[in-house]
VODO-407083 format. One record per residue: residue in one letter; x, y, z of N, C-alpha, C in turn; residue number from 1. Coordinates in pm, whole numbers, plus 32768, in hexadecimal, padded with zeros to 4 digits. Example, Ala and Ser with C-alpha at 12.3 -4.5 7.8 and 13.67 -1.06 7.14 Angstrom:
% VODO-407083
<r residuo="A" n_c1="8527" n_c2="7DC7" n_c3="830C" ca_c1="84CE" ca_c2="7E3E" ca_c3="830C" c_c1="8528" c_c2="7EB6" c_c3="830C" num="1"/>
<r residuo="S" n_c1="8505" n_c2="7F1F" n_c3="82C4" ca_c1="8557" ca_c2="7F96" ca_c3="82CA" c_c1="850A" c_c2="8003" c_c3="8313" num="2"/>
//
This chain:
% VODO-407083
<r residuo="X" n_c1="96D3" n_c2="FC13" n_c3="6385" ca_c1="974E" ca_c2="FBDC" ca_c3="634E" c_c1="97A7" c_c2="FBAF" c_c3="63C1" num="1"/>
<r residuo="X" n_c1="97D7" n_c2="FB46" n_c3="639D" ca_c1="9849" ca_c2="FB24" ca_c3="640D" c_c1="98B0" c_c2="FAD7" c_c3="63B3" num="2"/>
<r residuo="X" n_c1="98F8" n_c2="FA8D" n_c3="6418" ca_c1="992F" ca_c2="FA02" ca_c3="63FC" c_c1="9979" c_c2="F9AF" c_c3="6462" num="3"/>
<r residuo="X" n_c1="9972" n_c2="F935" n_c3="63F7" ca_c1="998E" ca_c2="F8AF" ca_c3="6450" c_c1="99F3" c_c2="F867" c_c3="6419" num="4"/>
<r residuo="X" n_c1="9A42" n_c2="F860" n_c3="64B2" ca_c1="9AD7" ca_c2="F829" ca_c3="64AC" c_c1="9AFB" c_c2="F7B3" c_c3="64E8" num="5"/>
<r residuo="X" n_c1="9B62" n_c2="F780" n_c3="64B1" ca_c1="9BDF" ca_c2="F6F6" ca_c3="64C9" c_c1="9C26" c_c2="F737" c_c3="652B" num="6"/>
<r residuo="X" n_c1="9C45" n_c2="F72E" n_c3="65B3" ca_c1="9C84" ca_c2="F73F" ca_c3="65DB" c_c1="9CE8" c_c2="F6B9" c_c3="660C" num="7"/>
<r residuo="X" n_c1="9D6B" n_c2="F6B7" n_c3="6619" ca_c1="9DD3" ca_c2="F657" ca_c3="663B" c_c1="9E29" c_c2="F693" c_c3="66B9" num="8"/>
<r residuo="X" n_c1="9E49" n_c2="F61F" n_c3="6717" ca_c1="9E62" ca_c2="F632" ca_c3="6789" c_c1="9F00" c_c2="F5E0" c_c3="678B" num="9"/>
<r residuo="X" n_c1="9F62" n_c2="F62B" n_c3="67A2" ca_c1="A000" ca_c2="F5DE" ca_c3="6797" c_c1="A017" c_c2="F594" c_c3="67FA" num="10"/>
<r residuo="X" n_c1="9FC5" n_c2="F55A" n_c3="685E" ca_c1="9FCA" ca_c2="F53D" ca_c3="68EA" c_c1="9F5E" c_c2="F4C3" c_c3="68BF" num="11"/>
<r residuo="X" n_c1="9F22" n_c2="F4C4" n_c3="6857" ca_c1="9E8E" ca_c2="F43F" ca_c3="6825" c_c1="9EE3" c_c2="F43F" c_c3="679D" num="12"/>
<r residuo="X" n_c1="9F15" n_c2="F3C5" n_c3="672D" ca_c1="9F18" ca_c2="F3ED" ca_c3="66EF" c_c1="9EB0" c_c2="F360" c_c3="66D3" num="13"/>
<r residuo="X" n_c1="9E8D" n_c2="F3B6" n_c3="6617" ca_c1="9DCF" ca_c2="F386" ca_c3="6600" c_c1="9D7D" c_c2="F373" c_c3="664B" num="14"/>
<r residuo="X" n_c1="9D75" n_c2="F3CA" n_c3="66C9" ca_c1="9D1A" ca_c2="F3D2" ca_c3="66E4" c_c1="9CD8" c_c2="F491" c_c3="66E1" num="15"/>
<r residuo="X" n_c1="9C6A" n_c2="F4AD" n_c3="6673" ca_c1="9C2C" ca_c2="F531" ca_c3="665C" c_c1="9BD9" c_c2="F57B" c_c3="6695" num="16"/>
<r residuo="X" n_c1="9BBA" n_c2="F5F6" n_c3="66B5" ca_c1="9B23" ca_c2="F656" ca_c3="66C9" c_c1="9AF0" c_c2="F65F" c_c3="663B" num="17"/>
<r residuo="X" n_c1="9A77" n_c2="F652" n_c3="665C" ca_c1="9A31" ca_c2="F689" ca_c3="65C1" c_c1="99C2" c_c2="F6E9" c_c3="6629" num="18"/>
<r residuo="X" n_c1="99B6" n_c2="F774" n_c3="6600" ca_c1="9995" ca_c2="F7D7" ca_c3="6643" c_c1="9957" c_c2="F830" c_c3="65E4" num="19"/>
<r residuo="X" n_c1="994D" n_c2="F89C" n_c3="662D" ca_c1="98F4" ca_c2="F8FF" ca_c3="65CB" c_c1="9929" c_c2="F993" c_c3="6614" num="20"/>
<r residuo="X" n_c1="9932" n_c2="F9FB" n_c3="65F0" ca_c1="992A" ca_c2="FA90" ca_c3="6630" c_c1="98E8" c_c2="FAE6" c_c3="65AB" num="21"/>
<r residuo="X" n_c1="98D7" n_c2="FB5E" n_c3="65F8" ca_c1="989E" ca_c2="FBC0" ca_c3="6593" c_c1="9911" c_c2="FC40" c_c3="65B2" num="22"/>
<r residuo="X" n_c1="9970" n_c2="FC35" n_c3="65DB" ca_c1="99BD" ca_c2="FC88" ca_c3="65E4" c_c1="9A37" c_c2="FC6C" c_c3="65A4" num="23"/>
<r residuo="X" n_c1="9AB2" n_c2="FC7D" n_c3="65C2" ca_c1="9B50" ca_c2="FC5F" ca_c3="65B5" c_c1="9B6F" c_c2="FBEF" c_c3="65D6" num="24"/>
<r residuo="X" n_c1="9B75" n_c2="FB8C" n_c3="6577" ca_c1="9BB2" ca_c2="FACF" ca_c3="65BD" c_c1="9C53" c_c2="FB12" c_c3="661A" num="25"/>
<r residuo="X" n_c1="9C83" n_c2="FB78" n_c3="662E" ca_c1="9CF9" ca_c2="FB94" ca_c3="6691" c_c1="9CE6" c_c2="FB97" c_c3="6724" num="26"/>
<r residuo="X" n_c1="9C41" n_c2="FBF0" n_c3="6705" ca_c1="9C1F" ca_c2="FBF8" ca_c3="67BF" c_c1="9BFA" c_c2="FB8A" c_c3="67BA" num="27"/>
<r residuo="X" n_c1="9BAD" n_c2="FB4B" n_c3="674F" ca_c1="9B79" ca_c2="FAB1" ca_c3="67AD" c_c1="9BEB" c_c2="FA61" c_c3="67EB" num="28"/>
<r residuo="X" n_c1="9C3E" n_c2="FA3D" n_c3="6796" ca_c1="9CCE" ca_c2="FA1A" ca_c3="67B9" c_c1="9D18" c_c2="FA08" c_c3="6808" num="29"/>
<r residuo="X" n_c1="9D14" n_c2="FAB6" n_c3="683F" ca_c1="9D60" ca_c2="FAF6" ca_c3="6899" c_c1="9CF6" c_c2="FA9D" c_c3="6962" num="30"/>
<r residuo="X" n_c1="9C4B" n_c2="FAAC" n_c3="693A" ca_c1="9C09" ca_c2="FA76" ca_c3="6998" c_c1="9C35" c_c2="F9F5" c_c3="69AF" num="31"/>
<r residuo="X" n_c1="9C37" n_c2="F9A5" n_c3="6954" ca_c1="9C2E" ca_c2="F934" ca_c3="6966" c_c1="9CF4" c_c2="F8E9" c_c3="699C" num="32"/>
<r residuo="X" n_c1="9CF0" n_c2="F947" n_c3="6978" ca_c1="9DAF" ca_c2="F93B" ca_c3="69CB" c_c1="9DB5" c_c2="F92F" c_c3="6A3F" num="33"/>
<r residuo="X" n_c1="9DA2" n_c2="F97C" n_c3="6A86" ca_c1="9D80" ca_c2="F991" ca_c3="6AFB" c_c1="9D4B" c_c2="F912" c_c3="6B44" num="34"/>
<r residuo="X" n_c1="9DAD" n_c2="F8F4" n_c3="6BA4" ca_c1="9D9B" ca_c2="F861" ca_c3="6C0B" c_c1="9DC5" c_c2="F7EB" c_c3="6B8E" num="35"/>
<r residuo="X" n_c1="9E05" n_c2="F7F3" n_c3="6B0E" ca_c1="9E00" ca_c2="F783" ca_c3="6AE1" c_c1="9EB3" c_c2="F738" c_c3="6AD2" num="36"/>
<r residuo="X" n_c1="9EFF" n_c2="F711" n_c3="6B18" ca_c1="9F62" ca_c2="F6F6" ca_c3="6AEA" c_c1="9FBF" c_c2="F70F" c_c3="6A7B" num="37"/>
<r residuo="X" n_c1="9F45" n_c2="F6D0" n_c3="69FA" ca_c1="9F88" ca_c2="F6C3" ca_c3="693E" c_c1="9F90" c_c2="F71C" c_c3="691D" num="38"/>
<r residuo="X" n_c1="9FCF" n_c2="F73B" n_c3="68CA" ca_c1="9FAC" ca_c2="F7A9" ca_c3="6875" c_c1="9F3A" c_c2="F7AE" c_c3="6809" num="39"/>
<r residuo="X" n_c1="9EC4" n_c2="F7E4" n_c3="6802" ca_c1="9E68" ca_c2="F7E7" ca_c3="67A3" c_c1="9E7E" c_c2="F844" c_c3="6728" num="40"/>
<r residuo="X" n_c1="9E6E" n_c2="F7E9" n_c3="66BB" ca_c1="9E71" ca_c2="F844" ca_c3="6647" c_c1="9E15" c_c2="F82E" c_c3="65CC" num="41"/>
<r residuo="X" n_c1="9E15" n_c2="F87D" n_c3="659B" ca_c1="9DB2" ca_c2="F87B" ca_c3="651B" c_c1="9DF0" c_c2="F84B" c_c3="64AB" num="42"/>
<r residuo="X" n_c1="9D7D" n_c2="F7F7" n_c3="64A7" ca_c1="9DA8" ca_c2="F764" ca_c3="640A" c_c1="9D59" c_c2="F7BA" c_c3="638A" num="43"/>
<r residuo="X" n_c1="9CD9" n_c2="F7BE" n_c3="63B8" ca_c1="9C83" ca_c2="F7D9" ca_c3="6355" c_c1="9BFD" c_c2="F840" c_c3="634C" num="44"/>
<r residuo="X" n_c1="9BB7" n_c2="F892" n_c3="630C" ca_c1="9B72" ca_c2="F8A7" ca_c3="6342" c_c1="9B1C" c_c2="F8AE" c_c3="62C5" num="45"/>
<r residuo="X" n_c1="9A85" n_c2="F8D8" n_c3="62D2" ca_c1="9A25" ca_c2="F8FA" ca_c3="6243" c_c1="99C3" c_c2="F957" c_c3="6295" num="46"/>
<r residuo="X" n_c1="99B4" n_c2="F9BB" n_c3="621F" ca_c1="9946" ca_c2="FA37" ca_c3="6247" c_c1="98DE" c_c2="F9E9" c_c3="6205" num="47"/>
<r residuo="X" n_c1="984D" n_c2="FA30" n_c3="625F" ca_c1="97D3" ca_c2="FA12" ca_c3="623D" c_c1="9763" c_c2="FA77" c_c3="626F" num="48"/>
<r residuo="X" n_c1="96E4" n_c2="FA5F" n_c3="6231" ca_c1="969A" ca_c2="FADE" ca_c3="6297" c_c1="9632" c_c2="FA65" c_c3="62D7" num="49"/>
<r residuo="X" n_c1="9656" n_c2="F9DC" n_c3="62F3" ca_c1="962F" ca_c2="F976" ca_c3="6352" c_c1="9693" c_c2="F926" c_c3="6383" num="50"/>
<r residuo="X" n_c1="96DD" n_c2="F978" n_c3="63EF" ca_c1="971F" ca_c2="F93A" ca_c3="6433" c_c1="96FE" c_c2="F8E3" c_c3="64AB" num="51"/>
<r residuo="X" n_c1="969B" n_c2="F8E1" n_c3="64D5" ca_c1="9660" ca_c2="F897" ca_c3="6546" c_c1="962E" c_c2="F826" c_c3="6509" num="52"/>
<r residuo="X" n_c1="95D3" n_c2="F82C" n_c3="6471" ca_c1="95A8" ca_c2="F7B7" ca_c3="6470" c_c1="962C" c_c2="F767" c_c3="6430" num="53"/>
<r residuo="X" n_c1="96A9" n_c2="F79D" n_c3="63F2" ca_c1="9704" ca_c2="F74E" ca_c3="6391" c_c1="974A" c_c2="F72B" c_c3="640E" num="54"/>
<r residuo="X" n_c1="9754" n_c2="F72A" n_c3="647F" ca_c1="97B1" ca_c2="F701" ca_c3="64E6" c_c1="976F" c_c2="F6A8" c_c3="652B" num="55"/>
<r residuo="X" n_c1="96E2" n_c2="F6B5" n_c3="6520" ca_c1="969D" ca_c2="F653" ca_c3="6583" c_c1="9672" c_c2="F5CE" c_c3="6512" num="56"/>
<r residuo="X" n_c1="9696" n_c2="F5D5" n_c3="648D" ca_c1="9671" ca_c2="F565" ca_c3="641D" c_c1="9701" c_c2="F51A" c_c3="644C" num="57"/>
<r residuo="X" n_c1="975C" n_c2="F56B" n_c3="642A" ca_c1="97F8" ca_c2="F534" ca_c3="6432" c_c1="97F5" c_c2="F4F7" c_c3="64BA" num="58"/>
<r residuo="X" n_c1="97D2" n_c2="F525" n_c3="6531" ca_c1="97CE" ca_c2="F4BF" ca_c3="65BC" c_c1="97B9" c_c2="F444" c_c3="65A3" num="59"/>
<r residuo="X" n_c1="9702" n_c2="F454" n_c3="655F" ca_c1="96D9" ca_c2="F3B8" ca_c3="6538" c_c1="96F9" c_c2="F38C" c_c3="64D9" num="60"/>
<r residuo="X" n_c1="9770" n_c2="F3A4" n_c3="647C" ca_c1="97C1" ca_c2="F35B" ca_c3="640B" c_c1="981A" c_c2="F2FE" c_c3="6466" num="61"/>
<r residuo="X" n_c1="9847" n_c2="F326" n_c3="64AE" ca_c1="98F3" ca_c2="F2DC" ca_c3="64D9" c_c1="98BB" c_c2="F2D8" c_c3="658D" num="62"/>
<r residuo="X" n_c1="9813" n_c2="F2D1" n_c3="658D" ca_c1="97F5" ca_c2="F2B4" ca_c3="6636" c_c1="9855" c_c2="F22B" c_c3="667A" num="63"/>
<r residuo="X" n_c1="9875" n_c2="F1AE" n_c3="663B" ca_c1="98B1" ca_c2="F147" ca_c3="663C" c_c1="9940" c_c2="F164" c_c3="6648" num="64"/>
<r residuo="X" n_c1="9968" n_c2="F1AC" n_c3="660D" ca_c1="9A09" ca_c2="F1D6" ca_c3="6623" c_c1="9A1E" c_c2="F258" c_c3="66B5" num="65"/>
<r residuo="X" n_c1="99B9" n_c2="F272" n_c3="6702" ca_c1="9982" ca_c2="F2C5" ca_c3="6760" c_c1="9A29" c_c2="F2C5" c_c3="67C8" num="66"/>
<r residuo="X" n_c1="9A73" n_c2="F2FF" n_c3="67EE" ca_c1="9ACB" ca_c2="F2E4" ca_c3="685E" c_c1="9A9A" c_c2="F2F3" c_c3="68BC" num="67"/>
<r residuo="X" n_c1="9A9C" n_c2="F39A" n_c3="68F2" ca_c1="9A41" ca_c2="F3D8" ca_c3="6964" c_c1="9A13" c_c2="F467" c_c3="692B" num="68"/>
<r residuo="X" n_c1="996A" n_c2="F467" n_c3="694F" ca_c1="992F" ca_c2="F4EE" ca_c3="6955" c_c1="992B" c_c2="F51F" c_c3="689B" num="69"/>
<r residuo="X" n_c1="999F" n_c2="F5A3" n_c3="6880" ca_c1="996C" ca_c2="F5A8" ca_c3="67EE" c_c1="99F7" c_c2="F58D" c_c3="67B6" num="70"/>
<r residuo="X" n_c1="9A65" n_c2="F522" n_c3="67D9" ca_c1="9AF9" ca_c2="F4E2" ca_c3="67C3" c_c1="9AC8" c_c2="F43C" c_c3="6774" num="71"/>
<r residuo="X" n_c1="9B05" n_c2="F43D" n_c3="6715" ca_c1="9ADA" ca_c2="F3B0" ca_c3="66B7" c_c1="9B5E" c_c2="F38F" c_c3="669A" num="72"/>
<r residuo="X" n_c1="9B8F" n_c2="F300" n_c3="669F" ca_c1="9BCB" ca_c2="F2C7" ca_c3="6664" c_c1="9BE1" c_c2="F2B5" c_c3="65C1" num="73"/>
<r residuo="X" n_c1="9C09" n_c2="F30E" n_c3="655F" ca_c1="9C06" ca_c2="F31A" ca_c3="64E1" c_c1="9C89" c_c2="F2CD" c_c3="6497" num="74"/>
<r residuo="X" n_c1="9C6A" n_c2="F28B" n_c3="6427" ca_c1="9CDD" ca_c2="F265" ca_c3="63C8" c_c1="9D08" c_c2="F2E0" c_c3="636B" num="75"/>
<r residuo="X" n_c1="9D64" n_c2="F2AB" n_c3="633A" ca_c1="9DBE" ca_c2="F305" ca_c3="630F" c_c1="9D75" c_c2="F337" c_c3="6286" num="76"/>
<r residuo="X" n_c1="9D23" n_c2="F2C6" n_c3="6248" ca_c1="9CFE" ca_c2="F2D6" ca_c3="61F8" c_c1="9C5F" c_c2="F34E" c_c3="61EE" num="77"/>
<r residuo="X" n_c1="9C41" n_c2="F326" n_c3="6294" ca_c1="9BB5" ca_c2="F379" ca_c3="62A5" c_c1="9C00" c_c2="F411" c_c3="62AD" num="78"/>
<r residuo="X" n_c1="9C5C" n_c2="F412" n_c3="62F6" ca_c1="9C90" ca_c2="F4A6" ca_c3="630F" c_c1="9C8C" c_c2="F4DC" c_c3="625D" num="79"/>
<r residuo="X" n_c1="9CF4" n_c2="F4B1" n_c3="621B" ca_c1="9CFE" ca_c2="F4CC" ca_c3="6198" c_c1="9C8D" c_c2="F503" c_c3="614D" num="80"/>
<r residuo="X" n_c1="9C07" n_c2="F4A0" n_c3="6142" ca_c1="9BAF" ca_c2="F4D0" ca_c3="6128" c_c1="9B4D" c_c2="F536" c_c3="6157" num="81"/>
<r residuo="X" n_c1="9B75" n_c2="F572" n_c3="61E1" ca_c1="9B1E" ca_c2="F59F" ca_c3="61FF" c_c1="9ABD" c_c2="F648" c_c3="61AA" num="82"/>
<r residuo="X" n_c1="9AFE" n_c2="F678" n_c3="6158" ca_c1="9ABE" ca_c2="F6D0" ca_c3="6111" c_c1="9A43" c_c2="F67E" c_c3="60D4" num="83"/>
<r residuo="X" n_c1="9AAB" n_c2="F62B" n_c3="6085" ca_c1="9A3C" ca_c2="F5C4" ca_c3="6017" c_c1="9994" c_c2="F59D" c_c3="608E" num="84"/>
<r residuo="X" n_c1="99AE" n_c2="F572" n_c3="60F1" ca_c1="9951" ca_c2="F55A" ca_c3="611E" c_c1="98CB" c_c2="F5C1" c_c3="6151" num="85"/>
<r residuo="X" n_c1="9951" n_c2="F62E" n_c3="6193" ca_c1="98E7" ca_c2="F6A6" ca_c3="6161" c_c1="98A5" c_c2="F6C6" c_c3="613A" num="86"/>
<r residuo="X" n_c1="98CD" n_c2="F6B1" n_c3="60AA" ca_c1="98AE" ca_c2="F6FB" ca_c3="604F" c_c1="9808" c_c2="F68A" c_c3="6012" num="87"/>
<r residuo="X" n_c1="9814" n_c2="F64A" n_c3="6038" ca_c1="9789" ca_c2="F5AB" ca_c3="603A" c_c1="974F" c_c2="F5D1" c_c3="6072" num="88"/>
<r residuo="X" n_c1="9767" n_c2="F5DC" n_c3="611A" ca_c1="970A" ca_c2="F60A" ca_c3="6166" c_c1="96C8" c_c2="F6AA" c_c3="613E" num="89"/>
<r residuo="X" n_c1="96EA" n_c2="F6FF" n_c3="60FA" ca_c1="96E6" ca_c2="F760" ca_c3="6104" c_c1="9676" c_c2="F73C" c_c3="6072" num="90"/>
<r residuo="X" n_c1="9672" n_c2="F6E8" n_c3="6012" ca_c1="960B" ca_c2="F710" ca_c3="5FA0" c_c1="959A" c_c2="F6B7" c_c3="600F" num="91"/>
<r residuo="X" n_c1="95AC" n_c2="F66D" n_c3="603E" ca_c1="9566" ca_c2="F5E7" ca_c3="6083" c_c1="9502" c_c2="F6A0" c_c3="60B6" num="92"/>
<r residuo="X" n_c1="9543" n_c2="F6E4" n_c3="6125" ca_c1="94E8" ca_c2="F732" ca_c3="6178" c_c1="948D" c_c2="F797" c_c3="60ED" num="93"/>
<r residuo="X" n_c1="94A2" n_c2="F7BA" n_c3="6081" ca_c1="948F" ca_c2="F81B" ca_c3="6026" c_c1="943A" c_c2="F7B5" c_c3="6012" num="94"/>
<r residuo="X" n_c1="9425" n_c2="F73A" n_c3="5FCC" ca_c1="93A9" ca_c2="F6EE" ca_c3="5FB7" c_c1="9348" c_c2="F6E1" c_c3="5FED" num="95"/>
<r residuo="X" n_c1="9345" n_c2="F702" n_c3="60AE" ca_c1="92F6" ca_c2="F6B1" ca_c3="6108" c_c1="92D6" c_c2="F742" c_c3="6135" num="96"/>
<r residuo="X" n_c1="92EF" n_c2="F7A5" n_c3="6137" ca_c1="92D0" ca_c2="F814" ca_c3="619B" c_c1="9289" c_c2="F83F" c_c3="61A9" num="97"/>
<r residuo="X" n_c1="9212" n_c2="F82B" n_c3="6121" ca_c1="918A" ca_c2="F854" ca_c3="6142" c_c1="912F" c_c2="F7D9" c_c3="6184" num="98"/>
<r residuo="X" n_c1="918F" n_c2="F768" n_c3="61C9" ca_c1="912E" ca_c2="F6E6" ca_c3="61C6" c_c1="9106" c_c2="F6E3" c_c3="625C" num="99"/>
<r residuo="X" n_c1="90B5" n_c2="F6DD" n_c3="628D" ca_c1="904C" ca_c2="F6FD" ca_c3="6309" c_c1="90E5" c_c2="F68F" c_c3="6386" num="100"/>
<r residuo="X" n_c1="90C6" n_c2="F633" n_c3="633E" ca_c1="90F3" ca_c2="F5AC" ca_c3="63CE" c_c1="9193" c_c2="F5BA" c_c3="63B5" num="101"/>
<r residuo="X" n_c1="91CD" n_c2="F5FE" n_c3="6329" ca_c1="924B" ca_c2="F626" ca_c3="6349" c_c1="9285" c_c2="F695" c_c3="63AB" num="102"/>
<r residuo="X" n_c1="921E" n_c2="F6EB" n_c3="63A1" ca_c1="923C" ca_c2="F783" ca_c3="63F4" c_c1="9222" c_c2="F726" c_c3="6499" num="103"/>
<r residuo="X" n_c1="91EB" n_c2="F6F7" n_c3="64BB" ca_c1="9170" ca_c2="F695" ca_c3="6545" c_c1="922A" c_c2="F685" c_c3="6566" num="104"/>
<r residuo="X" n_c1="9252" n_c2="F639" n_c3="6530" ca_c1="92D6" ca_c2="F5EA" ca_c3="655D" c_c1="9347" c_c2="F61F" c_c3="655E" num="105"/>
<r residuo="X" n_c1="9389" n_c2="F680" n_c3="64FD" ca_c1="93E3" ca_c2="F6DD" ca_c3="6500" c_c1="93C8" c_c2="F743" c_c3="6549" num="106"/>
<r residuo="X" n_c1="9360" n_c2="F7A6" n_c3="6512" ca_c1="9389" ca_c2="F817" ca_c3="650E" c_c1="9389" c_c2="F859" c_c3="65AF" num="107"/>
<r residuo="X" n_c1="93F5" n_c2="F8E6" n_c3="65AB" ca_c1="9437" ca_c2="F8F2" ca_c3="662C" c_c1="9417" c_c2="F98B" c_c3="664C" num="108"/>
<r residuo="X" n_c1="93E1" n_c2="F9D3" n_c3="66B6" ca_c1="938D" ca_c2="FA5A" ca_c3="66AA" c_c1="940C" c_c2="FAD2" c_c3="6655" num="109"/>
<r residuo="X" n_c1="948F" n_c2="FAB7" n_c3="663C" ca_c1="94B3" ca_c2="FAF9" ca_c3="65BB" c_c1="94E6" c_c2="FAC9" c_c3="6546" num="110"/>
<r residuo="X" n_c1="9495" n_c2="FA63" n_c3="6523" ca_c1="9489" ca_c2="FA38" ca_c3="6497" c_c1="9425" c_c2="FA66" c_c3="6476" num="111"/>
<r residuo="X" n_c1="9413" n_c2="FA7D" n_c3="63FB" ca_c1="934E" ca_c2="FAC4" ca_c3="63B3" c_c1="9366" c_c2="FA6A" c_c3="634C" num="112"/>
<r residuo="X" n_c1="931C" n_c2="F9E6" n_c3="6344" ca_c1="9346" ca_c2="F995" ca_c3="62D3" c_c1="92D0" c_c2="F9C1" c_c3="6262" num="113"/>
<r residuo="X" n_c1="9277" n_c2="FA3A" n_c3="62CC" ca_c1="91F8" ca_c2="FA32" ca_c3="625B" c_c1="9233" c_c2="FAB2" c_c3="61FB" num="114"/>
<r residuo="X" n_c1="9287" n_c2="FADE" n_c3="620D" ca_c1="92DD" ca_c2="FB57" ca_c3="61A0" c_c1="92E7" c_c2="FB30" c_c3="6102" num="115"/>
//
């Protein structure tokens, strides 16, 4: 189980992290503060027990809107949605998880998509 978050930076504005932890989104937070000017804060987040592969689908959703590293340029409208999209990606992985060339491409040594 984890989850994967929107993070917003007051120092970028629209520009996002889409991330993942398996712990407290506070310590991640609190890490990712550190050396950064903005203030980072939490927009959004969604639990899952595939957080590696729902963060690494969402990369290659909005790869084109890419800023730097795992920071995307998002509309207001993508922020908004972001549960909804989630929540897509998330039946999308429940459909495919037993599928050989889906696990090949996602899956991440703590995801078990074969569960």
């Amino acid at each position: 189980m984890g989850i994967v978050y929107l993070l917003g930076d007051n120092g970028k504005e629209g520009v996002y992290k889409i991330g993942v932890t398996t712990g407290k989104i506070e310590n991640r937070i609190k890490k990712l503060q550190t050396g950064n000017s903005g203030e980072i804060y939490l927009v959004n987040s969604y639990q899952t027990d595939h957080p590696f592969v729902m963060e690494k689908m969402l990369h290659t959703k909005y790869f084109s809107d890419r800023s730097l590293g795992e920071w995307f340029e998002l509309s207001f409208e993508e922020v908004v949605k972001f549960t909804e999209t989630c929540e897509k990606i998330q039946k999308t992985i429940n459909a495919l998880k037993g599928n050989y060339f889906f696990n090949k491409k996602y899956n991440k040594k703590n995801d078990n998509l074969y569960e």
